[in-house]
C-alpha positions in Angstrom: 48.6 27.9 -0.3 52.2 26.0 -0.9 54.7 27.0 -3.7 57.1 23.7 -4.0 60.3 24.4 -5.8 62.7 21.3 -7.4 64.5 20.8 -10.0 68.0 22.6 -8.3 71.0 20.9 -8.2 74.8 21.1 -9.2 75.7 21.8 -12.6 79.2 23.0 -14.3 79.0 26.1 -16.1 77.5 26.1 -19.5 75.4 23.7 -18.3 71.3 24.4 -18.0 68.5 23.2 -15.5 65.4 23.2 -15.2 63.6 24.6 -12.5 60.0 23.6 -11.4 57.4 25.3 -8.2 54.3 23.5 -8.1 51.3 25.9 -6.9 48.6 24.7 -5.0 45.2 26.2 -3.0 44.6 29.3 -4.6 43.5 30.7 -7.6 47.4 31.1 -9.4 45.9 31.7 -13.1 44.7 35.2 -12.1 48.1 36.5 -10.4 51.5 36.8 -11.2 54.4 34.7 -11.0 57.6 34.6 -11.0 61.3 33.3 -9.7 64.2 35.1 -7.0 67.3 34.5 -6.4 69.7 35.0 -3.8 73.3 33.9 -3.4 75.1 34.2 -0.1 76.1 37.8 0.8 73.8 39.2 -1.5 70.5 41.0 -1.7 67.6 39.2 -3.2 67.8 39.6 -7.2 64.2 39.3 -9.3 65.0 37.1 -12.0 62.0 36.5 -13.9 58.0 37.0 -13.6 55.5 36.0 -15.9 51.8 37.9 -15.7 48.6 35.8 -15.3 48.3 36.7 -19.6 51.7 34.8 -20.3 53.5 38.1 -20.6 57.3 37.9 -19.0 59.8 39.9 -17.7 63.7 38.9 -17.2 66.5 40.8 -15.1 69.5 41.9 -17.9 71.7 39.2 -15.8 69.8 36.4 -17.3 67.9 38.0 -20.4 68.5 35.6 -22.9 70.1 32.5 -21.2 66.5 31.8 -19.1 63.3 31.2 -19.7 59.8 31.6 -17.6 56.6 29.2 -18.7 53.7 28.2 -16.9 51.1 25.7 -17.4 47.6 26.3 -15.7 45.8 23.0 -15.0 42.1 22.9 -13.4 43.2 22.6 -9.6 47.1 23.6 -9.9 49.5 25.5 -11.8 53.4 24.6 -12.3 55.6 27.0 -13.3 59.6 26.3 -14.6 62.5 28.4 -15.4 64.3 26.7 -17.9 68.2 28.0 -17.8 70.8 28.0 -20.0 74.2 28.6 -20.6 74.7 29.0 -16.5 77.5 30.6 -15.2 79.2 30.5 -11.9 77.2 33.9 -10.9 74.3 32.2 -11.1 74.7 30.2 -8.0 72.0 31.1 -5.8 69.1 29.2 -3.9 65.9 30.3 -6.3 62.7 30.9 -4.8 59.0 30.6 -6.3 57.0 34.1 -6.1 53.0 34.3 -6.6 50.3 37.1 -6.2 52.5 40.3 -6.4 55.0 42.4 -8.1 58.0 43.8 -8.0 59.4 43.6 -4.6 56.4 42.5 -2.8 55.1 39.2 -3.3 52.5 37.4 -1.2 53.8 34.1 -1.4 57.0 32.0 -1.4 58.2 28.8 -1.7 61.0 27.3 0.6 63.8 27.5 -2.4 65.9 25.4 -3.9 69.7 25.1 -4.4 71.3 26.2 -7.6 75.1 25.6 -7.5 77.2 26.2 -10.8 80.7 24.8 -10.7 83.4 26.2 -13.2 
């Protein structure tokens, strides 16, 4: 099973990314998915998820500004988080999430950077 996150990078605030975790070697169409966060000195923050029916979920710190998709090919399943209007807060290295919920998730990717200047 890998989860490969990209798309990170440095942005100024107001600015948006795109964020992208290619899933590979199991069946990811059946489970849940969905993105972490965690800036330095904090606890891990649940941003979004997104159910195996297309049905998502967003923390109140991002409700509105982000965005959770997925597309389910044959053999492998990308998922994004599109964000918007980021804000210095939402510096964090992001993480990919599959087969769980809540605060227990069976899989993660190896994160990527998000760094917001302002």
């Amino acid at each position: 099973v890998q989860l490969v996150e990209s798309g990170g990078g440095l942005v100024q605030a107001g600015g948006s990314l795109r964020l992208s975790c290619a899933a590979s070697g199991s069946d990811f169409s059946r489970n849940n998915m969905g993105w972490y966060r965690q800036a330095p000195g904090k606890e891990r923050e649940l941003v979004a998820t997104i159910t195996s029916s297309g049905k998502t979920t967003y923390a109140d710190s991002v409700m509105g500004r982000f965005a959770i998709t997925k597309d389910n090919a044959k053999d492998t399943i990308t998922m994004y988080l599109q964000m918007n209007s980021l804000k210095p807060e939402d510096t964090a290295v992001y993480y990919c999430v599959s087969h769980g919920w809540g605060k227990t998730w069976q899989y993660w990717g190896q994160g990527t950077q998000v760094t917001v200047s302002s």
